[in-house]
PyMOL Python script that loads the backbone (N, CA, C, O; Angstrom):
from pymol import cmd

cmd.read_pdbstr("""\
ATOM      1  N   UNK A   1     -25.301   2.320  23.465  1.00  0.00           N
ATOM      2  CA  UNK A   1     -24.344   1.733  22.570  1.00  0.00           C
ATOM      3  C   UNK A   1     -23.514   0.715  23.349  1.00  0.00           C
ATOM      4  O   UNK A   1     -23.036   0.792  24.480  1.00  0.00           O
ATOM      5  N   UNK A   2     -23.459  -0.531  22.181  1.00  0.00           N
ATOM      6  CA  UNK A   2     -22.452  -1.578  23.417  1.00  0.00           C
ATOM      7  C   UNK A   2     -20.969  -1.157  23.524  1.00  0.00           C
ATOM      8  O   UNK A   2     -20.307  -0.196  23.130  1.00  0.00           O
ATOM      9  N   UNK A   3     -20.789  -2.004  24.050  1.00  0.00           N
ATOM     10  CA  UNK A   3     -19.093  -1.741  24.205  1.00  0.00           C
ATOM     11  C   UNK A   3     -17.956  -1.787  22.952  1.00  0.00           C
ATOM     12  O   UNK A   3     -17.038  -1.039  22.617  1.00  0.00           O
ATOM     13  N   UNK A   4     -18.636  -3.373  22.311  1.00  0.00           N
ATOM     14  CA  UNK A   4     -18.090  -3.269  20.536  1.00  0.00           C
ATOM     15  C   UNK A   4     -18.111  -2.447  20.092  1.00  0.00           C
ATOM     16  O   UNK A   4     -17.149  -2.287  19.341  1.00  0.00           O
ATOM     17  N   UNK A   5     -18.876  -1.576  20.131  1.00  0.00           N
ATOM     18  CA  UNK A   5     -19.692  -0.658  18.642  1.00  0.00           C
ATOM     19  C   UNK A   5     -18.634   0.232  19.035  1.00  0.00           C
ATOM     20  O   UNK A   5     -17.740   0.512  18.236  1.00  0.00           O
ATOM     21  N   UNK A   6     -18.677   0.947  20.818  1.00  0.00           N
ATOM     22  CA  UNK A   6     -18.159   1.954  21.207  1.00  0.00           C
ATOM     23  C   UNK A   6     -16.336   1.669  21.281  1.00  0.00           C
ATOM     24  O   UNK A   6     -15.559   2.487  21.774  1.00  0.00           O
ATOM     25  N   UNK A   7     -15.863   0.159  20.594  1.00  0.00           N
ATOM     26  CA  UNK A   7     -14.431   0.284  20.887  1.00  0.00           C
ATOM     27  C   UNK A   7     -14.361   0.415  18.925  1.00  0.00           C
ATOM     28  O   UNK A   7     -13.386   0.947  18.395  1.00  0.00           O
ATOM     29  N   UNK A   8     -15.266  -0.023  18.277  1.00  0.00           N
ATOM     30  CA  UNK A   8     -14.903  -0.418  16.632  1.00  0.00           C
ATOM     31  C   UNK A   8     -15.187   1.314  16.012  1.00  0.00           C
ATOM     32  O   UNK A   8     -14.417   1.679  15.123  1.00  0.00           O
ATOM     33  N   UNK A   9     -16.349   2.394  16.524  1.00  0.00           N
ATOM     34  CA  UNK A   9     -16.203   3.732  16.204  1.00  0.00           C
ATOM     35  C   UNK A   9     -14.717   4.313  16.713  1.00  0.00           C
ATOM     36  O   UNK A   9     -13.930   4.988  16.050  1.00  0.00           O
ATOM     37  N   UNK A  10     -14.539   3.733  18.424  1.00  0.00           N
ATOM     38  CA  UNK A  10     -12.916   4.393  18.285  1.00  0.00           C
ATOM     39  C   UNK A  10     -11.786   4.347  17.427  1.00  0.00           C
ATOM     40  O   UNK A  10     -11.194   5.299  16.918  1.00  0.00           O
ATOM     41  N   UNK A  11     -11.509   2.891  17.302  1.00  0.00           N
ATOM     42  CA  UNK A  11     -10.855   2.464  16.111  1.00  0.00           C
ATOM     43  C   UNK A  11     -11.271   3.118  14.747  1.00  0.00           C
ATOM     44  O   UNK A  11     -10.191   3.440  14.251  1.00  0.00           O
ATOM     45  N   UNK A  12     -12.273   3.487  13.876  1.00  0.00           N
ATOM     46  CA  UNK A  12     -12.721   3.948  13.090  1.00  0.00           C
ATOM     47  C   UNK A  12     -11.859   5.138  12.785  1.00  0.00           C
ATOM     48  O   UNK A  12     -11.089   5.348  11.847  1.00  0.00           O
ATOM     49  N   UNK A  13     -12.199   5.869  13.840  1.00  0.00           N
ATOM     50  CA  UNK A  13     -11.831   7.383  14.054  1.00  0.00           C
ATOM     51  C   UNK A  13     -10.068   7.514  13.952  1.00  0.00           C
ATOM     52  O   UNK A  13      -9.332   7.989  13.087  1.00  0.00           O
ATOM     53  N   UNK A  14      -9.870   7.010  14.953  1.00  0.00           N
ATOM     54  CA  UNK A  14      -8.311   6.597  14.926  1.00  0.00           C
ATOM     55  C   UNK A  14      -7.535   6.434  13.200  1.00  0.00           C
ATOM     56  O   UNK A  14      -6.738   7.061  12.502  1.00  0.00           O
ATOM     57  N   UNK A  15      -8.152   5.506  13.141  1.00  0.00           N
ATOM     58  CA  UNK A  15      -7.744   5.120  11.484  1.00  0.00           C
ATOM     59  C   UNK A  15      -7.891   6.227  10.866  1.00  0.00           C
ATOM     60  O   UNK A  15      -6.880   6.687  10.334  1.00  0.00           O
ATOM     61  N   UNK A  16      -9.511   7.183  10.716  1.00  0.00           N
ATOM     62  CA  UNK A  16      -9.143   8.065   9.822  1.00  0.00           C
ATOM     63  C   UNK A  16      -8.146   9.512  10.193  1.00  0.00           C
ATOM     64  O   UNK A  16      -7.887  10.575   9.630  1.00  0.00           O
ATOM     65  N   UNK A  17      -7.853   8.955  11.245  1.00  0.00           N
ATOM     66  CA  UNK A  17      -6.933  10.230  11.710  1.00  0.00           C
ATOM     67  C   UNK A  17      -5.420   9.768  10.915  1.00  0.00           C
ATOM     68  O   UNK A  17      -4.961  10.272   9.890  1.00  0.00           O
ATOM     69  N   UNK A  18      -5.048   9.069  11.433  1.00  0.00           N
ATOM     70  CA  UNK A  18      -3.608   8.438  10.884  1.00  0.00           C
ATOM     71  C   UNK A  18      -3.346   8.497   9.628  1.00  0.00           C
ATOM     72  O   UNK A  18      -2.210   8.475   9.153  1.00  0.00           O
ATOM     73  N   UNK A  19      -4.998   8.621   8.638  1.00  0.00           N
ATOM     74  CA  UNK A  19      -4.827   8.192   7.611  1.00  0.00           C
ATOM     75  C   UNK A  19      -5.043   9.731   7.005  1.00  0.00           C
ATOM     76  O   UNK A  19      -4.930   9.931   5.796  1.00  0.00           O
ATOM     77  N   UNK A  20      -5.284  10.542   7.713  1.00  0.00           N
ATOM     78  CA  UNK A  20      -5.419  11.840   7.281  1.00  0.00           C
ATOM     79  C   UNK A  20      -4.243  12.239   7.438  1.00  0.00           C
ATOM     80  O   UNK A  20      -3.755  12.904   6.524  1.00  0.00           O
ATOM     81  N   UNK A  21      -3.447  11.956   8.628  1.00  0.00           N
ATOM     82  CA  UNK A  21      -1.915  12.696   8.649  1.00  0.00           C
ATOM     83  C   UNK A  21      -1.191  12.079   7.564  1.00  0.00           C
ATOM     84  O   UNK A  21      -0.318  12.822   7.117  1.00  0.00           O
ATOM     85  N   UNK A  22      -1.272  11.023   7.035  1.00  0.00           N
ATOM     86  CA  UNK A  22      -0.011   9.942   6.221  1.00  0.00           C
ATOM     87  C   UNK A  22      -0.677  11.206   4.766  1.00  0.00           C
ATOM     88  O   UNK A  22       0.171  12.062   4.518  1.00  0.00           O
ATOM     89  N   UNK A  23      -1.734  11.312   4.077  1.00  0.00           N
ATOM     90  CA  UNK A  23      -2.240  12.028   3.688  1.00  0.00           C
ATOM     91  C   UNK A  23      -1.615  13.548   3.434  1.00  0.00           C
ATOM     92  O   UNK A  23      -0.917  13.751   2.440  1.00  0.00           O
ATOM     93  N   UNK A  24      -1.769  14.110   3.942  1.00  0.00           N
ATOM     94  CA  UNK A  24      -1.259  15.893   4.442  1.00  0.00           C
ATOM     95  C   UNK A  24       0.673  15.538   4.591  1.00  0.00           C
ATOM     96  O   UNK A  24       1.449  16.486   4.707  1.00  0.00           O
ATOM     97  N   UNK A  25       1.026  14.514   4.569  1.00  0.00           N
ATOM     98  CA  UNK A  25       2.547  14.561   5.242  1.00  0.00           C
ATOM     99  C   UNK A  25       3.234  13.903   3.572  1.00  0.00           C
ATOM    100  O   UNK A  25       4.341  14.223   3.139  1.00  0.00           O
ATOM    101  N   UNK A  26       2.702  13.386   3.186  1.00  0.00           N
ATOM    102  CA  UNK A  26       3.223  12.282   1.780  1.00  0.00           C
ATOM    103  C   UNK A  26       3.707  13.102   1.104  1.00  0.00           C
ATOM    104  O   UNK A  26       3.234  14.200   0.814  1.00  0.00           O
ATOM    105  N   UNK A  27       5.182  12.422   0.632  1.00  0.00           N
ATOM    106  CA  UNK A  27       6.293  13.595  -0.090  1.00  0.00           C
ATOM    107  C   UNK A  27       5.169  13.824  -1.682  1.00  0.00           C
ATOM    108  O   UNK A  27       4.350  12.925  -1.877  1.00  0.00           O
ATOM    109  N   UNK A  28       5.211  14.909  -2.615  1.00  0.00           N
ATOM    110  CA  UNK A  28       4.627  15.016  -4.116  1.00  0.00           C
ATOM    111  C   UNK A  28       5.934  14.324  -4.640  1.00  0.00           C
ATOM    112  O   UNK A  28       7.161  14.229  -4.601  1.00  0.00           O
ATOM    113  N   UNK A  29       4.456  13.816  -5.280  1.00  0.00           N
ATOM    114  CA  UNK A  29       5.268  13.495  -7.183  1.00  0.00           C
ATOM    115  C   UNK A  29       5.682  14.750  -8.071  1.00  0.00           C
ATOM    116  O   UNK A  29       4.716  15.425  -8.426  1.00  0.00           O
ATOM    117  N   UNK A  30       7.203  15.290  -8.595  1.00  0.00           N
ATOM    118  CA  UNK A  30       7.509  16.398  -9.097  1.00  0.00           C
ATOM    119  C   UNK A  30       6.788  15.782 -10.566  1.00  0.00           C
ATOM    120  O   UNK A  30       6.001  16.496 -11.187  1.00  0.00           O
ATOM    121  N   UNK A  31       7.094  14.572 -10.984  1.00  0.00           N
ATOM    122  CA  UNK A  31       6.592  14.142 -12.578  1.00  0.00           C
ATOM    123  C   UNK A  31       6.582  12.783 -13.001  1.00  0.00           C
ATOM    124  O   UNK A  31       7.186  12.019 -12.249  1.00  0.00           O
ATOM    125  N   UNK A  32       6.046  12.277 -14.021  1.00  0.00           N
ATOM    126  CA  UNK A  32       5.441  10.787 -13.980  1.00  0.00           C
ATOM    127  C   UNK A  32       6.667   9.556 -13.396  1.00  0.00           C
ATOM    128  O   UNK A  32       6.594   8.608 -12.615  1.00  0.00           O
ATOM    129  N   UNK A  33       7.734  10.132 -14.202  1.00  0.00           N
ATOM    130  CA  UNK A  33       9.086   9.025 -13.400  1.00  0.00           C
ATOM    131  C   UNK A  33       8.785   8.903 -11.689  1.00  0.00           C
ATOM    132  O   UNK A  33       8.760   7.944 -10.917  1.00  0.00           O
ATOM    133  N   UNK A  34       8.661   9.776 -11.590  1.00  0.00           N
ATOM    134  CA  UNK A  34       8.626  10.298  -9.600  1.00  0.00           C
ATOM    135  C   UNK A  34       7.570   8.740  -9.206  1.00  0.00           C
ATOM    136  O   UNK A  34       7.714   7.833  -8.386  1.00  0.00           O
ATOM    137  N   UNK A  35       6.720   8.984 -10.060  1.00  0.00           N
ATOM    138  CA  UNK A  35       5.223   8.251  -9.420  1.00  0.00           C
ATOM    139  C   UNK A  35       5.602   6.629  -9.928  1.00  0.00           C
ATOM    140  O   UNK A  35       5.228   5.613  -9.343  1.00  0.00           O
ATOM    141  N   UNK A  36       6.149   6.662 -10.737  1.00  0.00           N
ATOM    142  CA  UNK A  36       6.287   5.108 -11.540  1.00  0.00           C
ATOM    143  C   UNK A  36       7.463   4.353 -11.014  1.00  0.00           C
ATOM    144  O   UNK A  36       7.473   3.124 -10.950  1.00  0.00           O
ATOM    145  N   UNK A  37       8.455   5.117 -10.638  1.00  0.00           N
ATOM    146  CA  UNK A  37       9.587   4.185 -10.240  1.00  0.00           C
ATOM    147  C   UNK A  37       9.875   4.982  -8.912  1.00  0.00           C
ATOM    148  O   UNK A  37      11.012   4.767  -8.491  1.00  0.00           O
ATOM    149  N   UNK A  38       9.292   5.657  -8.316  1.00  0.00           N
ATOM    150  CA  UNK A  38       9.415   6.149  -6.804  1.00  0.00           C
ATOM    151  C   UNK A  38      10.770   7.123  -6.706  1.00  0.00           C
ATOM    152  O   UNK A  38      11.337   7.179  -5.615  1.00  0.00           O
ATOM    153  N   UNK A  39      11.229   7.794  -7.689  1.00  0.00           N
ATOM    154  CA  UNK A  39      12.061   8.350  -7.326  1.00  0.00           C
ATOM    155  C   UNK A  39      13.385   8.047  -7.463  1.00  0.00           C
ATOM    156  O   UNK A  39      14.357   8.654  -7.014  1.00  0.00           O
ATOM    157  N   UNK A  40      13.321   6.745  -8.328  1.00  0.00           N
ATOM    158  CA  UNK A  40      14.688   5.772  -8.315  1.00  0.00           C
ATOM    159  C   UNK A  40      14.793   5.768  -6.592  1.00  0.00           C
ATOM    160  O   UNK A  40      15.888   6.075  -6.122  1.00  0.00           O
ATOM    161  N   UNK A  41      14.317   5.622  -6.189  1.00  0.00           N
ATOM    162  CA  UNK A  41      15.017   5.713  -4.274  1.00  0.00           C
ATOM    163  C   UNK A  41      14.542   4.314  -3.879  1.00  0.00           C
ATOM    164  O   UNK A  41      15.110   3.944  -2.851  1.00  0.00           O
ATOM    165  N   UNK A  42      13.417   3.149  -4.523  1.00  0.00           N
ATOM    166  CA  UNK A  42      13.087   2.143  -4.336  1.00  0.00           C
ATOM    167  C   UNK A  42      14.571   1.245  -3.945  1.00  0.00           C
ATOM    168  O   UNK A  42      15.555   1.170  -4.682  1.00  0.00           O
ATOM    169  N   UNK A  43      14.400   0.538  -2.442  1.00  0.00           N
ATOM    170  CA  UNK A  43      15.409  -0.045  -1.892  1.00  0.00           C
ATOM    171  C   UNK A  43      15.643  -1.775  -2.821  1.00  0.00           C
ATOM    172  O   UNK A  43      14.714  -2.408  -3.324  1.00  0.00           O
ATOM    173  N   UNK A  44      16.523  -2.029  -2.821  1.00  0.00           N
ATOM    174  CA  UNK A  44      16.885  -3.699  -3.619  1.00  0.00           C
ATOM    175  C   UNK A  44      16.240  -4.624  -3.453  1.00  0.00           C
ATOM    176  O   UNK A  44      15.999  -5.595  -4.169  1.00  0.00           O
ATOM    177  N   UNK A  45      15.850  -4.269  -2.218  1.00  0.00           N
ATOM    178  CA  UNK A  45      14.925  -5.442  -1.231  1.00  0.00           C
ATOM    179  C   UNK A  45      13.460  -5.537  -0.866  1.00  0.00           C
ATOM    180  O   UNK A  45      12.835  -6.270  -0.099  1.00  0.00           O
ATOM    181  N   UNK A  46      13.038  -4.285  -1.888  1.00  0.00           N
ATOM    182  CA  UNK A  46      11.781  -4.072  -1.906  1.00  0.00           C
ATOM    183  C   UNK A  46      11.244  -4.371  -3.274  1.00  0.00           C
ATOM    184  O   UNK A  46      10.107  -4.763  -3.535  1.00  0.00           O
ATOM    185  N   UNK A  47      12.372  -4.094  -4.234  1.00  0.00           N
ATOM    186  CA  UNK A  47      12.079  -4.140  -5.525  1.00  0.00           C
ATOM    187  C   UNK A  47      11.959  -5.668  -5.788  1.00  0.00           C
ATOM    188  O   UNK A  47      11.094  -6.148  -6.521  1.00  0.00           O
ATOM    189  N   UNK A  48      13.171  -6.595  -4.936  1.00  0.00           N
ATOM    190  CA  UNK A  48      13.163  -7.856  -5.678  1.00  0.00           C
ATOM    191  C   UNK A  48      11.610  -8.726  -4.964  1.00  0.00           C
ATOM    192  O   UNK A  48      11.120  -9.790  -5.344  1.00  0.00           O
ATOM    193  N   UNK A  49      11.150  -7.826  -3.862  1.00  0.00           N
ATOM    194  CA  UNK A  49      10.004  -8.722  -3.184  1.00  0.00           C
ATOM    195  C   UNK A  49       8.501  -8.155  -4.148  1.00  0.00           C
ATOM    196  O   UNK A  49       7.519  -8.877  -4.321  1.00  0.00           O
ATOM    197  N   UNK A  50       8.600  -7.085  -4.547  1.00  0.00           N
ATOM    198  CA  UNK A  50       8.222  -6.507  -5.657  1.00  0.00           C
ATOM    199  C   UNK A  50       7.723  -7.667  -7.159  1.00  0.00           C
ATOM    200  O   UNK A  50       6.632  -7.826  -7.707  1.00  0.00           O
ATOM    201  N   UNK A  51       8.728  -8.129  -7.351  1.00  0.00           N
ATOM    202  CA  UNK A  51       9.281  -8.562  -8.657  1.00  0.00           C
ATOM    203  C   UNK A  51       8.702  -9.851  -8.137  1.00  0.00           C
ATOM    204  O   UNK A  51       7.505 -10.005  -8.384  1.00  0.00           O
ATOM    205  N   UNK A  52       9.377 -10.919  -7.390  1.00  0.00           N
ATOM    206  CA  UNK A  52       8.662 -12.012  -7.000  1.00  0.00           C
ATOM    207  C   UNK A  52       7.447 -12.226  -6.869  1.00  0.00           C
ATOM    208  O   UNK A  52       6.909 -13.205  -7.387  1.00  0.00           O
ATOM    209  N   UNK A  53       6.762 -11.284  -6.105  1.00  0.00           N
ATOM    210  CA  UNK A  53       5.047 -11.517  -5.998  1.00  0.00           C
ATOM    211  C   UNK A  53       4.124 -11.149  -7.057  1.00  0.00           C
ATOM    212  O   UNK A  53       2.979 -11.595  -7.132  1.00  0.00           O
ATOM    213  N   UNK A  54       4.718 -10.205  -7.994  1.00  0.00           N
ATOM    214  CA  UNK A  54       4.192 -10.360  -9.092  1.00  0.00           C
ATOM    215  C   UNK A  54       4.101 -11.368  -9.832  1.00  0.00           C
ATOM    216  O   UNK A  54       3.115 -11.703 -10.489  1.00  0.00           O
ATOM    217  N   UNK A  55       5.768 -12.231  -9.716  1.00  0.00           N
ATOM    218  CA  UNK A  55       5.650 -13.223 -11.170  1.00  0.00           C
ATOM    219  C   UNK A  55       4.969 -14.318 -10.383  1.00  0.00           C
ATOM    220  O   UNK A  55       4.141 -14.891 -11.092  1.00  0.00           O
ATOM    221  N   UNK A  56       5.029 -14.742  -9.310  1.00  0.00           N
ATOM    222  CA  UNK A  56       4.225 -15.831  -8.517  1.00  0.00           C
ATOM    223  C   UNK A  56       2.397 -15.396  -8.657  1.00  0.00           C
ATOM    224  O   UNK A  56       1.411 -16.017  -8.260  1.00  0.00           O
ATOM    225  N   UNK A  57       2.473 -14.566  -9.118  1.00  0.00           N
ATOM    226  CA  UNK A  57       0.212 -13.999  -9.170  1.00  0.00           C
ATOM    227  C   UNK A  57       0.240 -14.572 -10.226  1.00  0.00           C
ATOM    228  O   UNK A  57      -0.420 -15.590 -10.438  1.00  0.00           O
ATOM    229  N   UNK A  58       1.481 -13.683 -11.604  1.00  0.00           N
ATOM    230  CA  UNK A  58       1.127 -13.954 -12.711  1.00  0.00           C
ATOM    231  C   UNK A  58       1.314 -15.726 -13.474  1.00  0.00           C
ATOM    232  O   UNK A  58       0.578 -16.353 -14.235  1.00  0.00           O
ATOM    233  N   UNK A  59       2.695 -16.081 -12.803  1.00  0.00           N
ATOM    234  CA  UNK A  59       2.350 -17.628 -12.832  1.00  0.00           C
ATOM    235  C   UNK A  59       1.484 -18.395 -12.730  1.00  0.00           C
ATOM    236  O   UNK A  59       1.028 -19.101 -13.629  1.00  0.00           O
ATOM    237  N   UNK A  60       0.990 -18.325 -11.060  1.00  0.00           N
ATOM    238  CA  UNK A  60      -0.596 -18.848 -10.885  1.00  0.00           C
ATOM    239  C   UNK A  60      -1.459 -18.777 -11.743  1.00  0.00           C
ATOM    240  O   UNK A  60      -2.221 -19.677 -12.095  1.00  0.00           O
ATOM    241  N   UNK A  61      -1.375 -17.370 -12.256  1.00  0.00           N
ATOM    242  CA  UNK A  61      -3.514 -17.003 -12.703  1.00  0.00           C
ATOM    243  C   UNK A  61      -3.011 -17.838 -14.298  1.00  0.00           C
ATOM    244  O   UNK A  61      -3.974 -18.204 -14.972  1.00  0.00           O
ATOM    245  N   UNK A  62      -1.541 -18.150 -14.924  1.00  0.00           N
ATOM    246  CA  UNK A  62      -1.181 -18.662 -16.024  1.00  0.00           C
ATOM    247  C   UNK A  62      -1.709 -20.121 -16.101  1.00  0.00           C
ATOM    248  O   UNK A  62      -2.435 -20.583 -16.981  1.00  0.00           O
ATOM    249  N   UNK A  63      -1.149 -20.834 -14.882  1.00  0.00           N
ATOM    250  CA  UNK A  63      -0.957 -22.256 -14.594  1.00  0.00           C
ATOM    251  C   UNK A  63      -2.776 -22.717 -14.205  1.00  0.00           C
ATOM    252  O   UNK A  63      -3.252 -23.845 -14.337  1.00  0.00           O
ATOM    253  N   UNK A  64      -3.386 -21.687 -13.799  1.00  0.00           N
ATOM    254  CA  UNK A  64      -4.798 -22.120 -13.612  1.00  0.00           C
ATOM    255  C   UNK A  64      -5.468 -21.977 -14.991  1.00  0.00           C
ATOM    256  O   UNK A  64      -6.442 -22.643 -15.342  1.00  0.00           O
ATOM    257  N   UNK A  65      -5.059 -21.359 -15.487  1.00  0.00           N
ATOM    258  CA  UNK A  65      -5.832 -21.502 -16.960  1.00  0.00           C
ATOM    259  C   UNK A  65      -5.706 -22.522 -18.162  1.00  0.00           C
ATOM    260  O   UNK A  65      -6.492 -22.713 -19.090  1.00  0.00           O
ATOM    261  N   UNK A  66      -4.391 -23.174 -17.856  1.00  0.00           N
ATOM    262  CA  UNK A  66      -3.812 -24.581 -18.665  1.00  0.00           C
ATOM    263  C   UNK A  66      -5.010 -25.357 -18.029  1.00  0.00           C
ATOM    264  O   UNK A  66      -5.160 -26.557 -18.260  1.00  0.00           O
TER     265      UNK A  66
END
""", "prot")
cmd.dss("prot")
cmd.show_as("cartoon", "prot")
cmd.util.cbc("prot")
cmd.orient("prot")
């Protein structure tokens, strides 16, 4: 095995490790509010970057169709 293969399986592995702990550690959803608006705990500054990149997709995919 080359050296790529043997650094891109490490990486592989790695990832699914991290991604197994984020996994096993992630607070539950008690009920649908929980999952849809995060808990009301969503910060101002996430919501308004939130809000922007949506209306800038939905603008675009608007303005390409005129």
């Amino acid at each position: 095995m080359g050296k790529v293969q043997t650094i891109s399986l490490i990486a592989l592995v790695i990832y699914f490790a991290v991604l197994l702990i984020a996994v096993t550690k992630e607070k539950k959803n008690n009920n649908v509010l929980d999952y849809f608006f995060a808990g009301r705990s969503l910060p101002f500054w996430a919501l308004s970057i939130t809000f922007i990149a949506s209306w800038w997709k939905a603008g675009s995919a608007l303005s390409t169709a005129d």
